[in-house]
KOLVEX-226131 format. One record per residue (C-alpha): residue in one letter; x, y, z; residue number from 1. Coordinates in nm, 4 decimals, m for minus. Each point is the difference from the previous one (the first is absolute). Layout:
N
a; X; Y; Z; NUM
...
REM end
This chain:
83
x; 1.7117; m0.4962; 0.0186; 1
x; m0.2441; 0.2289; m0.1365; 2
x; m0.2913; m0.0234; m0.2696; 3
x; m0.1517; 0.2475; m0.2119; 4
x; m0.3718; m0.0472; 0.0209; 5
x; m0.1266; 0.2408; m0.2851; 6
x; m0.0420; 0.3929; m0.0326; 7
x; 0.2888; 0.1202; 0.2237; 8
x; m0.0045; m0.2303; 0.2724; 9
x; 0.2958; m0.2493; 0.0985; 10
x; m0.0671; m0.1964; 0.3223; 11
x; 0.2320; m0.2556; 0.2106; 12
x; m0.0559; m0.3589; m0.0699; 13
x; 0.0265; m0.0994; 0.3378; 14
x; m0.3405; 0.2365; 0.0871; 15
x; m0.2344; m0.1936; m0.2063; 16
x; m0.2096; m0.2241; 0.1442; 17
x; m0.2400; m0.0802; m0.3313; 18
x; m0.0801; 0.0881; m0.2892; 19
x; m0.3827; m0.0437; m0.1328; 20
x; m0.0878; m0.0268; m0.3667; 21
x; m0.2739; 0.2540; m0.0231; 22
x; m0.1318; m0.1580; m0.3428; 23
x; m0.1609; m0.2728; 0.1705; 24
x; m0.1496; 0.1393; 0.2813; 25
x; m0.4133; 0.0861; m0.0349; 26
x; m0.0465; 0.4088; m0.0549; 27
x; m0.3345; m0.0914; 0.2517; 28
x; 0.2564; m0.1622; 0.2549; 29
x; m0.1465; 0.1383; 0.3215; 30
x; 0.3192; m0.1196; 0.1873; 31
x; 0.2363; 0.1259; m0.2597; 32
x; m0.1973; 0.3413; 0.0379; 33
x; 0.0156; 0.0598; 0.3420; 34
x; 0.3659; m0.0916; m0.0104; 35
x; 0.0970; 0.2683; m0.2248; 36
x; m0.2596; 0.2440; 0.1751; 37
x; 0.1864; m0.0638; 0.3618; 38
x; 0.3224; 0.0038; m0.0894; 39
x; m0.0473; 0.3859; m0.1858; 40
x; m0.1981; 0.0885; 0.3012; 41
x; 0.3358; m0.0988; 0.1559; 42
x; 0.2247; 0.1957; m0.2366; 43
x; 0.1761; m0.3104; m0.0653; 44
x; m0.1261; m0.0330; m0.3518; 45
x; 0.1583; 0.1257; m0.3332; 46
x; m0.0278; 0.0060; m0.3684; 47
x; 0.3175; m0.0036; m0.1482; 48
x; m0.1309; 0.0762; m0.3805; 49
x; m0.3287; 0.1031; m0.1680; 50
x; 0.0197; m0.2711; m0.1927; 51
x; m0.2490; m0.3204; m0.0082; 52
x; 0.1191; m0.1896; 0.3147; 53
x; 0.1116; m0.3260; 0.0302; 54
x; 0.0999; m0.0920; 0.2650; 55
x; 0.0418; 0.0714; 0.3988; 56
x; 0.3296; m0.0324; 0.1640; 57
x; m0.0352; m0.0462; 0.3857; 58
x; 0.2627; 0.0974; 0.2054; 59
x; 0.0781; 0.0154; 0.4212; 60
x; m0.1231; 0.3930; m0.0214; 61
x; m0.1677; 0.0873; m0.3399; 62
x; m0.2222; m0.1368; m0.1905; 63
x; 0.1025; 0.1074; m0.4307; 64
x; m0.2591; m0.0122; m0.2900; 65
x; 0.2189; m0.0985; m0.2849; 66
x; m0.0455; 0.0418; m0.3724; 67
x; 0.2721; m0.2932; m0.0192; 68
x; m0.1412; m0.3901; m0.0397; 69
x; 0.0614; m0.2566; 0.2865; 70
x; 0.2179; m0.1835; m0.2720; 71
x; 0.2070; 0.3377; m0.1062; 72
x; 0.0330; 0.0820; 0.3935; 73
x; 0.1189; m0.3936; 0.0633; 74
x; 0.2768; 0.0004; m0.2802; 75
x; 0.1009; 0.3246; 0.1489; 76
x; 0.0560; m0.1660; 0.3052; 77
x; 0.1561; m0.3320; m0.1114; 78
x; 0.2373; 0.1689; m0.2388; 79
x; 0.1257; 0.2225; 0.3397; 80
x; 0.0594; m0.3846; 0.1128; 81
x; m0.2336; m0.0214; 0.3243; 82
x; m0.1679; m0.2280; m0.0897; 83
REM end
């Protein structure tokens, strides 16, 4: 099963590993930072909207910067029935 994940971006459910809920995580987060900065260094990063993003959907080979929230994303998912 698949899962639209904002802009024009539909991933399979299976790939994702996590999803982080970029609301609550520090703009100062040092970790947070140099995750982001490594993984584009990698080319493994992408925004899939110019909008305000949410959230951060982790997945076995990409890492997607979604303007989607962690709840939105979840219901997504559960309504597909894997979860």
């Amino acid at each position: 099963m698949f899962v639209h994940i904002g802009g024009e971006y539909t991933i399979l459910i299976d790939s994702i590993i996590g999803l982080v809920n970029l609301e609550t995580v520090q703009a100062s987060s040092t970790d947070m930072n140099d995750f982001l900065r490594r993984n584009e260094d990698e080319n493994i990063l992408e925004y899939v909207s110019e909008e305000i993003p949410r959230s951060m959907v982790l997945t076995d080979d990409r890492v997607y910067i979604s303007p989607l929230s962690v709840v939105t994303l979840r219901k997504r998912i559960e309504h597909a029935g894997v979860v």
